[in-house]
N, C-alpha and C positions, 0 to 999 in steps of 0.2 A: 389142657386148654382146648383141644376140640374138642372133645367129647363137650364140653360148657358149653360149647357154640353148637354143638348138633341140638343138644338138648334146651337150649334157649328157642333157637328157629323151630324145634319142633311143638314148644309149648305156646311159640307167637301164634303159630297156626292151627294148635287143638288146646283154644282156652276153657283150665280146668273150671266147670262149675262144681262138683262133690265127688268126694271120696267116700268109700266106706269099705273099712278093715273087716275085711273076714275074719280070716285069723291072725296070729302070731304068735310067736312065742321065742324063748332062746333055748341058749347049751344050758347044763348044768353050770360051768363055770358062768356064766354070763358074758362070756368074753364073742361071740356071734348070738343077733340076732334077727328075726325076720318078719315080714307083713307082706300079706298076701290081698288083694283088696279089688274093687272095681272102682276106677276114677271115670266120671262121666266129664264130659268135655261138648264144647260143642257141634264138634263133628262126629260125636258117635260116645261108646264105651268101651274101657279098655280094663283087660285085667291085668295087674300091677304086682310084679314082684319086688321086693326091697330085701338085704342083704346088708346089713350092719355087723363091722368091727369092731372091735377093741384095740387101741392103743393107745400108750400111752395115757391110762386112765379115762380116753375118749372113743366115746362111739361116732364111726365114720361111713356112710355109705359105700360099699366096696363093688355091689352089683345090683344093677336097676334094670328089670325086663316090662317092656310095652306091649302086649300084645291087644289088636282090632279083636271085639268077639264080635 
């Protein structure tokens, strides 16, 4: 539940205009996957990491990194 409220306030205040996926790719089993990307906003651009699960038949985001370039 915070982590939803950190990441709300902080998309209130850097609204995304585009993304664009670098790379990504998964494991062999399919079971983790990831995207690596630059999201522009309008306070700047940031590179984006994403980190997807597997459970229970569903992929879940499990880690999300922001970083200012």
């Amino acid at each position: 539940t915070q982590a939803e409220m950190v990441l709300r306030d902080w998309f209130a205040k850097n609204n995304p205009k585009d993304y664009d996926a670098e790379h990504s790719g998964n494991s062999s089993g399919s079971a983790v996957a990831y995207s690596i990307g630059q999201l522009a906003t309008a306070t700047g651009k940031y590179r984006v990491y994403m980190l997807f699960k597997q459970r229970d038949g569903k992929m879940f985001l499990a880690e999300l990194r922001i970083e200012k370039l």
